[in-house]
C-alpha positions, 0 to 999 in steps of 0.5 A: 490482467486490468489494474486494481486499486487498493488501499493498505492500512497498518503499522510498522515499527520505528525506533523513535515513536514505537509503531507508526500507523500508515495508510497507502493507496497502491495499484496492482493485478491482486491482493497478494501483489499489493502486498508485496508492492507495499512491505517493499516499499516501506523497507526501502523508504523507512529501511524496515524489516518485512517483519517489522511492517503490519498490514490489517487491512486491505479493501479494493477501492474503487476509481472513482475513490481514489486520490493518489494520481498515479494511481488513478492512471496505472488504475484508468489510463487518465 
């Protein structure tokens, strides 16, 4: 199955600034898989809880869009 490119925006609870908005671009085989990728990273780079992190939306993006690199090659192989 071919590699898509996603890009996740939210919020997610922090103790000193209430919610903090994020907005992550993020390869992966489905929606349902960059979801997961993304509330797993956030708790382990923020040490949230799954609950604590809010996704409000996801949009496929497309390769010429994107602009973290490793996403781009995980996405083209360039």
């Amino acid at each position: 199955m071919q590699m898509k490119a996603y890009k996740i925006t939210g919020t997610f609870a922090d103790v000193r600034q209430g919610r903090q908005p994020f907005c992550i671009e993020a390869a992966a085989e489905s929606e349902d898989a960059v979801r997961e990728q993304v509330v797993s990273s956030l708790g382990s780079r923020h040490k949230v809880k799954r609950w604590q992190v809010e996704i409000t939306e996801v949009v496929e993006i497309a390769a010429e869009d994107i602009t973290d690199h490793t996403v781009r090659y995980k996405v083209t192989g360039e």
